[in-house]
Structures are given as C-alpha cells and as structure tokens.
C-alpha positions in Angstrom: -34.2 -78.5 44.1 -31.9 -81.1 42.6 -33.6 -84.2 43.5 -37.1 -83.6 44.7 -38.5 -83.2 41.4 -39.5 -84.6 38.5 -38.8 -83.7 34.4 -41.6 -84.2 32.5 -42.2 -83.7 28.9 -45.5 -82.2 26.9 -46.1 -80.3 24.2 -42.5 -80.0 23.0 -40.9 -78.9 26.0 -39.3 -80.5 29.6 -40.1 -79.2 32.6 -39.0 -80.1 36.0 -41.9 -80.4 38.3 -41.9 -80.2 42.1 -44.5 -81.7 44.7 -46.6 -79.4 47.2 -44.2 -79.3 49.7 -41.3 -78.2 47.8 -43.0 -75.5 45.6 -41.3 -72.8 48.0 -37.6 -73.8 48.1 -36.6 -72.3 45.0 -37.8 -68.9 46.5 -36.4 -69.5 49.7 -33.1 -70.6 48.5 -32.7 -67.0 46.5 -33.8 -65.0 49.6 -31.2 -66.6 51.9 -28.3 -66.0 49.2 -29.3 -62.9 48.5 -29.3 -62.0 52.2 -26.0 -64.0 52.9 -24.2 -62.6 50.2 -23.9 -66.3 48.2 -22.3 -66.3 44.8 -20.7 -68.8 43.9 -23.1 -72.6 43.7 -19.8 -74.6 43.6 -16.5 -74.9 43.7 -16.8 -74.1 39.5 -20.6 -72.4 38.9 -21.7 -69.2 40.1 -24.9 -68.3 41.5 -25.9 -66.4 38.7 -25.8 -69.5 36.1 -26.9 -72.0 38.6 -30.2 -70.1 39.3 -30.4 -69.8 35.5 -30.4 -73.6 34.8 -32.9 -73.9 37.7 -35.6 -71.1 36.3 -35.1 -72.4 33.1 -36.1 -76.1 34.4 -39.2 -75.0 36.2 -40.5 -72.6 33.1 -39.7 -75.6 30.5 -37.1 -76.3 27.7 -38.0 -76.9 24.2 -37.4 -80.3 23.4 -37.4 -82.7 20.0 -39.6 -86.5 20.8 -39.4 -88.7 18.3 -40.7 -92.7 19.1 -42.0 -96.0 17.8 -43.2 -98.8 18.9 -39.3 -99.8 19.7 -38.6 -96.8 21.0 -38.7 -93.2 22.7 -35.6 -90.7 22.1 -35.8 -87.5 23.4 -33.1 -84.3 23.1 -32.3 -80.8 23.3 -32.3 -78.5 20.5 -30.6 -76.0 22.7 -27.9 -78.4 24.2 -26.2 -79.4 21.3 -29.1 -82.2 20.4 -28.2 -83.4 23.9 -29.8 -86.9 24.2 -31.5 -87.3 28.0 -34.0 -90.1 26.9 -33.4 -93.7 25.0 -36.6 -96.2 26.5 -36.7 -99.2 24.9 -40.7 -100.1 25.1 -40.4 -103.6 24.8 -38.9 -103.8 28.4 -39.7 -100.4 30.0 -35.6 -100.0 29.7 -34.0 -96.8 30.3 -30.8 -96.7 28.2 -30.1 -93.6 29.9 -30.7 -91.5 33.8 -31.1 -88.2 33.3 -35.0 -88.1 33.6 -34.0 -90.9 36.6 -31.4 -88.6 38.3 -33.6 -85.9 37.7 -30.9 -83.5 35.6 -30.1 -82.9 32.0 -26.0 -83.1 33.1 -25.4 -87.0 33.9 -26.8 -90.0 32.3 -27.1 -88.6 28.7 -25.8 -89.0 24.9 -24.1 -86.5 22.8 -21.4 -86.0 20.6 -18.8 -83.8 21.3 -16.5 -81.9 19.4 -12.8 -83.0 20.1 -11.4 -80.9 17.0 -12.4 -78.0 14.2 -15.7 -77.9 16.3 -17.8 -77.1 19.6 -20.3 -79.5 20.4 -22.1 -76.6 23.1 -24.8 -74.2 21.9 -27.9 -74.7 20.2 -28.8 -76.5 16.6 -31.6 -76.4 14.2 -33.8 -79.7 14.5 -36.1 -81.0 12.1 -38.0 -84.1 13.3 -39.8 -86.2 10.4 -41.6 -89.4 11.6 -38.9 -92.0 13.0 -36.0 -89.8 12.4 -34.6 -86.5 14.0 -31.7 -84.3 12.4 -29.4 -81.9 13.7 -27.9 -79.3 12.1 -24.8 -76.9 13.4 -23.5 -74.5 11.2 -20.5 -73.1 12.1 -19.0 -69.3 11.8 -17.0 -69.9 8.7 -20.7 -71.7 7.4 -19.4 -75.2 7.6 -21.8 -77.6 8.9 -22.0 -80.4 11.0 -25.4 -82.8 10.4 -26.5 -85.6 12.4 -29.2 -87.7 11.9 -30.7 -90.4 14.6 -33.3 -93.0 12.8 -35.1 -95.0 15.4 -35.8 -98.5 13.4 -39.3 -100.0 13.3 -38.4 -103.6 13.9 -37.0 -105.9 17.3 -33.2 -105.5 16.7 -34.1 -102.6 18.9 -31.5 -100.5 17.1 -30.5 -96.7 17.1 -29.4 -95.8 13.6 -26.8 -91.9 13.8 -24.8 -91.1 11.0 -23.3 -87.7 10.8 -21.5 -85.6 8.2 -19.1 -82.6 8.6 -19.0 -80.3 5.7 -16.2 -77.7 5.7 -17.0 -74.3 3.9 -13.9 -72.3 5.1 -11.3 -71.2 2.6 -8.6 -72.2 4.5 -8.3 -76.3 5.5 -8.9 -77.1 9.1 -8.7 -80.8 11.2 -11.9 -82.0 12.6 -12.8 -84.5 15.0 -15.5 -86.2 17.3 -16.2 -87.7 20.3 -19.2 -90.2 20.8 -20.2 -90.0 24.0 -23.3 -91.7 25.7 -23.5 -92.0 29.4 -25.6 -95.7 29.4 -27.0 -96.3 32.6 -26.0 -99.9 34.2 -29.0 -99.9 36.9 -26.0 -101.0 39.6 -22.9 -99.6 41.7 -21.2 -102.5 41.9 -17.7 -103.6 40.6 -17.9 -107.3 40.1 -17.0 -107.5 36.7 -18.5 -111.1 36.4 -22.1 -108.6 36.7 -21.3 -105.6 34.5 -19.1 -107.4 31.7 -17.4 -104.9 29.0 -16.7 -106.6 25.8 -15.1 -106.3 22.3 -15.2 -107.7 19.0 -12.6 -109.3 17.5 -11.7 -111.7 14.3 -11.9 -114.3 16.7 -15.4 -113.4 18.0 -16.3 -111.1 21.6 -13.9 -111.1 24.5 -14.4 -109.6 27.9 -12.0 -106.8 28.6 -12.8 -104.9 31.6 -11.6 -106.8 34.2 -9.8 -105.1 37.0 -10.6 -102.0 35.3 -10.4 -98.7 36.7 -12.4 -95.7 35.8 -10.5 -94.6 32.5 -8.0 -97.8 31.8 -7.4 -101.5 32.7 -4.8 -104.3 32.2 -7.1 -105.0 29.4 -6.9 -101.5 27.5 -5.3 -102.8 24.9 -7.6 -105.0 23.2 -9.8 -102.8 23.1 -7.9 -100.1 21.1 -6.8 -102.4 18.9 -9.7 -104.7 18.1 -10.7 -104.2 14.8 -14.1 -106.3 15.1 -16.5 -103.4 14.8 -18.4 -103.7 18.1 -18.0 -103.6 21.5 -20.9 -104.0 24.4 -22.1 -104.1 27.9 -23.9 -106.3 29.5 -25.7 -106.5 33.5 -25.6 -110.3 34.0 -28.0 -109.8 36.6 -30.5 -107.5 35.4 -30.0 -109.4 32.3 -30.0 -106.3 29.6 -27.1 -104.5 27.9 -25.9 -102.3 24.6 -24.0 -102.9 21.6 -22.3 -100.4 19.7 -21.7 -100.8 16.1 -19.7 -98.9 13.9 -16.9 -98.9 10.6 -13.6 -98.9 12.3 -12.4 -97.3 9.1 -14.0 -94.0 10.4 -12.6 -94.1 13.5 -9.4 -93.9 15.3 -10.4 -95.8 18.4 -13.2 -96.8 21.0 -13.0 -96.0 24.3 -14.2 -97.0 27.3 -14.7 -94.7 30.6 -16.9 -97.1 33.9 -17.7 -95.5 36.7 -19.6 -98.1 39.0 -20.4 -95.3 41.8 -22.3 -93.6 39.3 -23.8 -96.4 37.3 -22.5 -95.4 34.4 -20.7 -97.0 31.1 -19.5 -94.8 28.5 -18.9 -96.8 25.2 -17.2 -94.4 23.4 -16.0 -93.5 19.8 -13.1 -91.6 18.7 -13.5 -90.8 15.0 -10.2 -90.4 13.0 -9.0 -86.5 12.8 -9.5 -85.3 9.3 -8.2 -82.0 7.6 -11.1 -80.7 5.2 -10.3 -78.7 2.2 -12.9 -76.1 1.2 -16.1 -77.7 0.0 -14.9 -81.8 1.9 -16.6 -83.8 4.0 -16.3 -86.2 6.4 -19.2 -89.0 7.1 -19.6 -91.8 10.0 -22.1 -93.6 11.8 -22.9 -96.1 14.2 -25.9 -98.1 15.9 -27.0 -98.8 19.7 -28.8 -101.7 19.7 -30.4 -103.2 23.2 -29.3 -106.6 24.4 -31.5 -108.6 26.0 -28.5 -111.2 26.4 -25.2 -111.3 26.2 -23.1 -110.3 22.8 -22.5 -113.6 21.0 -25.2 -115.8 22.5 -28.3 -116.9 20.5 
C-alpha cells in the first residue's frame, strides 16, 4: 500500500494508483484488522487516520499545478500548500521525492510555522499563469500570504515571498520555518560527493564536513555567514540547489542531512517579530537549480 503504487496527477487532483495485482490489498488489509482487533498503524498513528490517508489517496486529492517551460511545481491546497513536486524540464530533475517515494510525508517543501502560527490545515489557492498564492487566514483574521513565481528564463529559479499580516488587537510574535526536503539522488556520506556550502564576504566555503544529521564542527559558519546563500551540490550526479535570501529577514539558516534518506534540508529561520494590530512582516527567497557547483562559471 505504501510503495507499490504510483501518484499521479489529472484534472486538479493526485491520486495514488495501484497495478492489477495489488488492487485487493487495501481491502484485505481492513478485513484482517478488523478481525484481529488492529488499532493502532504505528508506534504514533492509529488505524483510524492511517486508513484515512490511504482512502483519501486512492479517491484523489485536489491539487494546485502551475509550470513553464523551466519548470513543474505542484502542492496541496489542503496541506498547508504542501509542495510534493519541483522538476526542473531542462534535465528531467526532481528537486524533490515524494511522487519518487510514493508519499505526500518525505521529500517535500513547506513552510512551517515556528511562532504566532500553524502551518497544518488547509489554505485558499489561487493559481494565475506562472505563479500560485497561498492564503491562511487565521482565527483572530490575520493572514499569512505566500506567493511561489516559477521564472520563465534558464537561471532555473523559484521565486516565494511571503507576508504575515496581524489583525488581532492584542500584539503577538511570529515566526517561520523554511523547510524543503531536496532530494540528493544518493545515500552516501562522502562529503567530497554531496558538498554543503555557504556564502560568505569572502566567496562560498564548504561546511559540511564530518557533519552529523543536525550539526557539524562546521556549524558555525554557517549561522554566522552573512553572504546570502548557501547550496548543495552531487559532485557526481553533477546537479545541485542554491538558496537565496535577505539575511536581514532572517535569524539564521539551517541545515539538517540525512544521507540514509537522501535528503538535504536547506533551511531558513526567519527573525521572530511581534506584530501590532494592522503590521506586517515580509520575506522571500529563491531555489535556483545548479547544474555546477556554486562559484564556478
């Protein structure tokens, strides 16, 4: 149920689809539970919402496409504007495994609300040409508005800017986590392969040597490099991404790499901010695909 199938996309909506032979499994895996008593899925999900995620897969889930001739982006209205597709045409490129791994829960792109917001539950989206936005609005009728601009030339870029507009009467702190999953296409470790670096005044330095999954001997340039970027790159499957952004909007970058799970996570920690009524707060960033390494010509 996990693996054997496949998500596909038409007609604004994902579904996952299964081959011949697997069409019964679903059905046969609710019998047995039912007759064995099953209810918990995992150690943390009960039956009940695990066979909810799977029904909802197999009947579809509406879903916002938006593409060029750069690229294909595709997300979840109902997930927060959960991101499960970046391909970059030009080289067939997957920024991202979800549709891969065949689940909407590793190998995707969202933002996440750290601070003054939840990033879970659905959002209104509006899709217009090249360009998708994202609209939460909160209890107190506060919003929070992303927009993601796919650009129409070969820097291969992936504009999002969002802005957080507090309407309560009282003030209240906000802040957000950027959080993409990119996909590195490899489990191994050799740093001298996957290579993490960071803009500085003095150009891009490699930090992630001898890194573990959440810090290295090397943290420390990157929370204090105030260059603007950081990247990854596969030295061997020669492709990578660099993130941009105004290190005035944000408190830090982060980095989480996990090679078991061939997964980099060039994060963004945007400064906390405490909104009067009627404020807002504003930041953005790009993705743009490398097709060599940050620096090089």
């Amino acid at each position: 149920m996990e693996t054997a199938g496949e998500i596909h996309y038409e007609a604004g909506s994902l579904r996952k689809l299964y081959p011949r032979d697997c069409e019964e499994v679903f059905d046969s895996y609710v019998s047995l539970c039912s007759k064995y008593k099953v209810t918990m899925a995992s150690e943390n999900g009960t039956l009940e919402e695990y066979l909810a995620r799977l029904r909802a897969d197999r009947a579809g889930l509406p879903a916002v496409r938006i593409e060029n001739d750069v690229w294909r982006v595709t997300l979840f209205p109902a997930q927060g504007g959960k991101v499960i597709d970046m391909l970059y045409k030009p080289t067939g490129r997957n920024l991202l495994s979800a549709l891969e791994r065949h689940t909407l829960d590793v190998g995707t792109f969202e933002e996440w609300g750290e601070r003054g917001h939840d990033h879970r539950g659905p959002v209104e989206a509006a899709a217009n040409g090249d360009s998708v936005t994202l609209t939460r609005t909160l209890d107190d009728g506060s919003t929070i508005v992303r927009t993601l601009t796919l650009c129409p030339d070969d820097t291969g870029a992936v504009r999002c800017a969002t802005t957080i507009t507090h309407r309560g009467e009282e003030p209240k702190e906000y802040q957000t986590k950027v959080h993409p999953e990119f996909h590195t296409a490899t489990t191994k470790k050799d740093t001298s392969i996957i290579a993490v670096y960071i803009r500085d005044d003095d150009g891009w330095k490699q930090f992630n040597q001898n890194w573990g999954i959440y810090d290295g001997p090397n943290a420390g340039l990157l929370r204090t490099a105030a260059g603007g970027a950081y990247a990854y790159f596969n030295h061997e499957a020669r492709f990578g991404v660099r993130v941009t952004y105004d290190p005035a909007q944000y408190a830090e970058p982060r980095l989480w790499w996990n090679s078991d799970r061939e997964l980099v996570n060039l994060e963004l920690m945007t400064r906390a901010v405490k909104l009067k009524h009627d404020e807002s707060f504003s930041y953005a960033y790009e993705f743009e695909y490398l097709g060599r390494p940050p620096g090089t010509v």
